[in-house]
ZAMI-949550 format. One line per 3 residues: number of its first residue (from 1); their letters; for each residue x, y, z of C-alpha. Coordinates in steps of 0.1 Angstrom, whole numbers, always signed. Each point is the difference from the previous one (the first is absolute). Last residue first. Layout:
# residues N
NUM> A> X:Y:Z | ...
//
This chain:
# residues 431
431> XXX> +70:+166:+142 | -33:-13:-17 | -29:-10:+20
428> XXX> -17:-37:+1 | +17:-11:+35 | -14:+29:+17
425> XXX> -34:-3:-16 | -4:-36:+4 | +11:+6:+38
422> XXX> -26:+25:+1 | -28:-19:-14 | +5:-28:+27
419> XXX> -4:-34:-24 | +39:-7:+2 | -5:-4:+39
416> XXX> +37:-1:+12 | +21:-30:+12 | +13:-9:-36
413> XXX> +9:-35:-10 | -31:-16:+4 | -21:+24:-8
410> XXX> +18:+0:-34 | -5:-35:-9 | -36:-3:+5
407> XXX> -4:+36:-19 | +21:-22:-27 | -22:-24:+3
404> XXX> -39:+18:-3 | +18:+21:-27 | +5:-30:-24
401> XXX> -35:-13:+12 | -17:+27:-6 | +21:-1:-34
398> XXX> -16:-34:-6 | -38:+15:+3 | -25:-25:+18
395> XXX> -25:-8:-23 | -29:+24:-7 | -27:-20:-24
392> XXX> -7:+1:-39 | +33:-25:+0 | +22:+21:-21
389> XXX> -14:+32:-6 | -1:+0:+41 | +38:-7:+4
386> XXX> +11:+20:-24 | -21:+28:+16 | +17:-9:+38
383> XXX> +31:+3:-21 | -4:+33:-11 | -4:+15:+33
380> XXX> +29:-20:+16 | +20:+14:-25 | -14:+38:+6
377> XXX> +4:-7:+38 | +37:-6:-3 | +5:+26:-26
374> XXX> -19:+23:+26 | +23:-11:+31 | +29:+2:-19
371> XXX> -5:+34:-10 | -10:+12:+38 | +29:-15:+11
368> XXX> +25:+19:-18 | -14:+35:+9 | -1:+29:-20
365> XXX> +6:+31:+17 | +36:+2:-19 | -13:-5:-33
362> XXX> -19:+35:-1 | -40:+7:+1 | +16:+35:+18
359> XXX> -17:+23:-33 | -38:-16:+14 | -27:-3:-27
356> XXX> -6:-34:+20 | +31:-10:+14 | -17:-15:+31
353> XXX> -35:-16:-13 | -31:+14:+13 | -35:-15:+17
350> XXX> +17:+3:+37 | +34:-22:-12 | -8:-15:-33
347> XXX> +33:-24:-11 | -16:-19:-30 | -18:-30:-16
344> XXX> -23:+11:-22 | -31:-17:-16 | -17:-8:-36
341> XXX> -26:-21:-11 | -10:+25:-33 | -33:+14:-2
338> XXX> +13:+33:-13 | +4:+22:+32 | +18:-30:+15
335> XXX> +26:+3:-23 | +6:+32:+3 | -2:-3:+38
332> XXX> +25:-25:-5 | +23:+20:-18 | -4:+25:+28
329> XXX> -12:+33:-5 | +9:+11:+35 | -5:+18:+33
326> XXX> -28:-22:+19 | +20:-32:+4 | -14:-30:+25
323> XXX> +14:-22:+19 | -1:-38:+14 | +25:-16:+12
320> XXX> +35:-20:-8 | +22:-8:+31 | +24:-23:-17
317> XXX> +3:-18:+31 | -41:-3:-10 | +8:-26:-32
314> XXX> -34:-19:+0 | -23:+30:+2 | +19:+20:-19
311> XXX> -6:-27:-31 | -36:-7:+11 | -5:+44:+0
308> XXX> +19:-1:-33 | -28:-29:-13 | -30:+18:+10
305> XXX> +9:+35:-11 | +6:-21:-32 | -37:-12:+3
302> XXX> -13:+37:+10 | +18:+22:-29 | +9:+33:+23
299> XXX> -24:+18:+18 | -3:+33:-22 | +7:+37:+15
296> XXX> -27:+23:+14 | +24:+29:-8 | +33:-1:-6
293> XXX> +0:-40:-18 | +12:-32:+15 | -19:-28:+24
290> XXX> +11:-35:+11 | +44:+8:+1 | +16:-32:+12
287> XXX> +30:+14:+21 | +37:-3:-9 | +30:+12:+27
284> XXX> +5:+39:+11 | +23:+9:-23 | +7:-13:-33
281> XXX> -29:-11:-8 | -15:+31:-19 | -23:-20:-29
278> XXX> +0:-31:-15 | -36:-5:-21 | -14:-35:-3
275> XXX> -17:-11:-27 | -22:-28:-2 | -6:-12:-36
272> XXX> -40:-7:-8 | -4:+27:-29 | +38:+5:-1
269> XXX> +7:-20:-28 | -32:+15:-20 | +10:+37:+4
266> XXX> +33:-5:-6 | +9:+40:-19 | -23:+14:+20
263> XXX> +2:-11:+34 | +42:+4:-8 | -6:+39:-12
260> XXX> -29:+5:+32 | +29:-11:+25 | +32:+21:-15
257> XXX> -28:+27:+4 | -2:-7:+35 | -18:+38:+5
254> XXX> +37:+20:-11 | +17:-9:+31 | +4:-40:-13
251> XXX> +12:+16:-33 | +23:-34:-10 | -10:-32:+9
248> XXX> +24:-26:+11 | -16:-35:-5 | +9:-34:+11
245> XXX> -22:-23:-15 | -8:-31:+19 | -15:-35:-17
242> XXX> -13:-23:+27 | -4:-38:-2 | +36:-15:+13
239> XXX> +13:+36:+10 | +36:+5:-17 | +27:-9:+19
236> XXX> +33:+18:-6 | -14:+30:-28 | -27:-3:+32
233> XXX> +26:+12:+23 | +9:+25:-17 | -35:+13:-11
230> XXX> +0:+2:+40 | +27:+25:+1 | -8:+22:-28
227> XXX> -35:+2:+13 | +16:+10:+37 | +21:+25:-18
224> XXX> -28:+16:-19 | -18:+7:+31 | +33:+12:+17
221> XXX> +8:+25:-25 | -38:+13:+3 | -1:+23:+22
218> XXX> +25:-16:+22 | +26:+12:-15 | -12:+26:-20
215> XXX> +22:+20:-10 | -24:+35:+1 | -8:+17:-31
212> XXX> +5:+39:+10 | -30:+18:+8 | +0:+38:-11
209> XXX> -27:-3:-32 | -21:-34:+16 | +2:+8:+31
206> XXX> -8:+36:+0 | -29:-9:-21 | -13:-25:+24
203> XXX> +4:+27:+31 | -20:+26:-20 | -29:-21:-17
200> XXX> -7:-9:+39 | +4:+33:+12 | -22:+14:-32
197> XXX> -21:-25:+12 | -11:+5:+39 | -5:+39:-11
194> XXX> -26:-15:-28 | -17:-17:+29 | +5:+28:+25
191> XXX> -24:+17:-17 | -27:-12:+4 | -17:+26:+21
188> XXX> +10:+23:-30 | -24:-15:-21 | -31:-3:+25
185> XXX> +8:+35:+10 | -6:+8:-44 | -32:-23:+1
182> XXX> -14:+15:+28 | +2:+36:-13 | -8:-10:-30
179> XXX> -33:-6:+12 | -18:-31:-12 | -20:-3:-30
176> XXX> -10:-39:+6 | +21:-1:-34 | +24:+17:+8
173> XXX> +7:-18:+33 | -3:-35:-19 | +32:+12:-21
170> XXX> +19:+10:+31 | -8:-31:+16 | +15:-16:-27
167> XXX> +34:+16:+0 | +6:+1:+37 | -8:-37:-1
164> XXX> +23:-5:-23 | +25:+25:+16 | -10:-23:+32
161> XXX> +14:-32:-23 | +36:+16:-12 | +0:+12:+39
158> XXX> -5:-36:+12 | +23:-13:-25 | +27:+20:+14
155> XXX> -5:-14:+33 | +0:-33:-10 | +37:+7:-11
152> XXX> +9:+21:+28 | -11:-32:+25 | +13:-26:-25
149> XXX> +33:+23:+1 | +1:+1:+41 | +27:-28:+0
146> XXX> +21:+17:-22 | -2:+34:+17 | +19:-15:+32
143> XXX> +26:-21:-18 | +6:+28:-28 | -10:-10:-32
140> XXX> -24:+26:-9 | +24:+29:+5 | +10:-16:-37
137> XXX> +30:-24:-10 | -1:-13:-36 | -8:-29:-9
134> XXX> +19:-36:-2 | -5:-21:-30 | +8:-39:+2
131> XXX> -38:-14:+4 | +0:-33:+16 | -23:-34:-10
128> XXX> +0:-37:+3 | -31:-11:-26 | -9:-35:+6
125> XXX> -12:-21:-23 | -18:-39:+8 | -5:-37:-11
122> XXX> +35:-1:-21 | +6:-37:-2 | +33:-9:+12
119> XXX> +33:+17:+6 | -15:+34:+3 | +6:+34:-26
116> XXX> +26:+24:+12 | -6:+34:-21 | +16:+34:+5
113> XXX> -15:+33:-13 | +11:+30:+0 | -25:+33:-4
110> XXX> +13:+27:-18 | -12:+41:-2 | -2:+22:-32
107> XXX> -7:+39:+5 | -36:+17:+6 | -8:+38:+5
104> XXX> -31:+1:+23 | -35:+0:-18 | -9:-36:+10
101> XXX> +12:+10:+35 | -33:+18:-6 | -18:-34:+0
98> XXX> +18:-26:+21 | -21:-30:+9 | +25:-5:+31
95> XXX> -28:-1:+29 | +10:+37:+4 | +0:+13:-33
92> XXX> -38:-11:-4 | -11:+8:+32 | +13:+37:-4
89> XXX> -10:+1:-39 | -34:-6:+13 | -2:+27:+27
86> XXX> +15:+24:-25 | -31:-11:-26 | -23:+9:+23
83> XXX> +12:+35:+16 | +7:+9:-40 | -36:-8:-6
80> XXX> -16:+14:+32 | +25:+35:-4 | -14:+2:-39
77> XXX> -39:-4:+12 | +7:+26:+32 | +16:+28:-27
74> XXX> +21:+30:+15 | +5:-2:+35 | +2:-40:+0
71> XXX> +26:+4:-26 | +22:+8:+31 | -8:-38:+17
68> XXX> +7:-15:-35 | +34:+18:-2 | +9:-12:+27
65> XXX> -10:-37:-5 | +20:+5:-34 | +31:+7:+22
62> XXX> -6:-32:+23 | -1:-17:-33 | +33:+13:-9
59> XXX> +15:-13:+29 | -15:-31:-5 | +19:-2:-37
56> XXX> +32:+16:+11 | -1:-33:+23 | -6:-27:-26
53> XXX> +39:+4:-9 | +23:-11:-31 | -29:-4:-25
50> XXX> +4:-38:-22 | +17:-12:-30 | +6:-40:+1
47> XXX> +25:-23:-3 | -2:-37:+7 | +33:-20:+7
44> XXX> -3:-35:+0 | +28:-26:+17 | -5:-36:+1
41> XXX> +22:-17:+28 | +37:-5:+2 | +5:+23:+38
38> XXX> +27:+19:-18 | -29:+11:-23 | -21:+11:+27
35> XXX> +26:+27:+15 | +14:+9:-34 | -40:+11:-5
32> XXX> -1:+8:+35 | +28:+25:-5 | -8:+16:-34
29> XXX> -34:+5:+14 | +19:+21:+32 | +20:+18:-26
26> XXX> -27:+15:-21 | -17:+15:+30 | +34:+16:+11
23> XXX> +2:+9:-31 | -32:+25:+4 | -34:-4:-17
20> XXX> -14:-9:+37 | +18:+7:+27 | +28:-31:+12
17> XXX> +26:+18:+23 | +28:-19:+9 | +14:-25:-26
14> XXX> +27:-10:+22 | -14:+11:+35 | -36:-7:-1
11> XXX> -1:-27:-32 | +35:-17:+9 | -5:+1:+33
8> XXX> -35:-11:+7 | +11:-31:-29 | +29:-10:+28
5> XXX> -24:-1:+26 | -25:-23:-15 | +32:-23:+1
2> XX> -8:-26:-28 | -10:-35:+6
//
């Protein structure tokens, strides 16, 4: 097996920064590519042209909520059209169905493919998946403000829908013939709505034109280096029933975009595939992620929530839980969005992910341990579905097993509690 922490260095520290349309972007597909091909499998590469950034496009929503709460003075029928079709652009854009991102200027993007097919009859295909783009930093990403963005982000909805609201009620107040008078304190008592949002369009704008594109370690150098690492092993020994792709997708901070290109382009494969997203486990340790999105969020694909929750279940040294993420477009919430059976696995620490939008996501706050730990669960992941496509039923997994002995062995060698989260964390840090 590879060392996941080797491939954080080489993308975070060798490569460095990853931005979209940049050659730092170029670089890190170069790398899997060589990467997978070192590994002997089948290799595809998959370009596609796609927008840089989905957040100029909210921004610019909260701007046309704006101007829909000032058109209110002029024309109530224009302000309830514009109010109504900001409101939908806003759920559109954020459950990844991008529509003025549409508008953005484009440039060409890569996904990577590798390919281990099993050593018997292939019964089942999973998808093992990490973006390799980092973003930019933004005041967003600090610790504190990170874990409030599903709060500012529902927020901001709520003053797109009250300027709805606003909107109509203004149009049913001509008609009833009510004062002006009331209609214009009724519009300014709602004002704090557009105020809320030309902050908001403020603070993404400043991240996007002053951010610098962060290294991204742990966001997500260490997702890709987990796949890398178990595509490793399975280059080894292949699954007996499963087929796995390994894919890096490319715009992951654009909306998933890498995601919606392979959907598209393998529609039929991927109709009953599971896929399984890799994302921020390099600090922290791996948690099954059940619900994704900023807002209300989607639960993630029930039977495979089933099967990672058997897998954790049966490896708990490993210490794998439940989380949820409430700050990104993941490739499984893509997924997810579209009918696919798709999950995360992923280091969420109070609904966030460290290294989010964050200019410190560096290699030296990565910890050892946590890799392991989440190449260790992801191989025990995909065997308990090797297992099932096999025999219809869940069999006891052979890398439980594996882990189950060398665990044995440990404890007895070592006087301290290996399954104490801060020993893990002490031992899993880099000098």
């Amino acid at each position: 097996m590879d060392l996941p922490s080797k491939h954080v260095l080489d993308l975070s520290k060798r490569i460095g920064a990853r931005g979209a349309g940049t050659d730092g972007e170029s670089a890190a597909a170069s790398y899997v590519l060589r990467a997978f091909s070192e590994f002997d499998i089948e290799v595809d590469v998959e370009t596609f042209s796609t927008w840089k950034s989905d957040l100029p496009a909210l921004a610019i929503i909260c701007i046309l909520a704006i101007v829909a709460y000032l058109v209110f003075r002029v024309d109530y029928t224009l302000s309830v059209v514009l109010a109504a079709i900001v409101w939908l652009l806003f759920q559109m854009e954020t459950y990844s169905w991008g529509i003025i991102s549409k508008l953005m200027p484009h440039s060409s993007a890569t996904n990577v493919l590798g390919k281990v097919r099993p050593s018997e009859d292939p019964r089942q295909l999973v998808v093992l998946a990490a973006n390799y783009d980092t973003a930019k930093g933004s005041p967003l990403g600090r610790p504190g403000i990170a874990r409030a963005y599903r709060v500012l982000y529902i927020v901001a909805f709520t003053c797109v829908t009250l300027i709805g609201i606003l909107s109509i009620f203004g149009l049913v107040a001509s008609l009833l013939k009510l004062s002006r008078q009331a209609i214009s304190i009724t519009w300014a008592a709602f004002a704090p709505a557009p105020a809320f949002l030309f902050v908001a369009a403020f603070l993404i704008l400043m991240g996007e034109f002053r951010g610098m594109y962060t290294a991204g370690a742990n966001d997500n150098g260490s997702g890709v280096a987990v796949m890398l690492s178990a595509m490793s092993s399975l280059a080894e020994k292949p699954l007996e029933h499963t087929t796995v792709w390994g894919v890096a997708t490319a715009r992951g901070f654009a909306g998933g975009r890498g995601m919606v290109a392979l959907l598209g382009r393998h529609r039929s494969s991927l109709k009953h595939a599971f896929i399984v997203n890799i994302d921020h486990v390099g600090r922290g340790g791996a948690n099954v992620i059940t619900r994704e999105g900023p807002m209300l969020g989607f639960r993630a694909s029930r039977k495979l929530r089933k099967i990672a929750l058997m897998a954790a279940d049966r490896s708990r040294s490993l210490q794998v839980k439940k989380g949820k993420c409430r700050v990104k477009k993941s490739d499984a919430m893509v997924a997810t969005v579209r009918g696919y059976k798709a999950i995360t696995i992923g280091g969420t620490r109070g609904g966030t992910y460290d290294g989010w939008h964050n200019e410190g996501d560096a290699y030296d706050r990565i910890q050892r341990a946590s890799l392991d730990r989440a190449v260790k669960f992801v191989e025990i992941l995909l065997d308990e579905i090797d297992s099932i496509a096999g025999e219809g039923k869940r069999a006891t997994s052979r890398k439980v097993h594996e882990v189950e002995d060398s665990e044995r062995e440990d404890l007895a060698k070592e006087s301290p509690n290996l399954d104490d989260p801060k020993h893990s964390e002490r031992e899993g840090r880099f000098s």
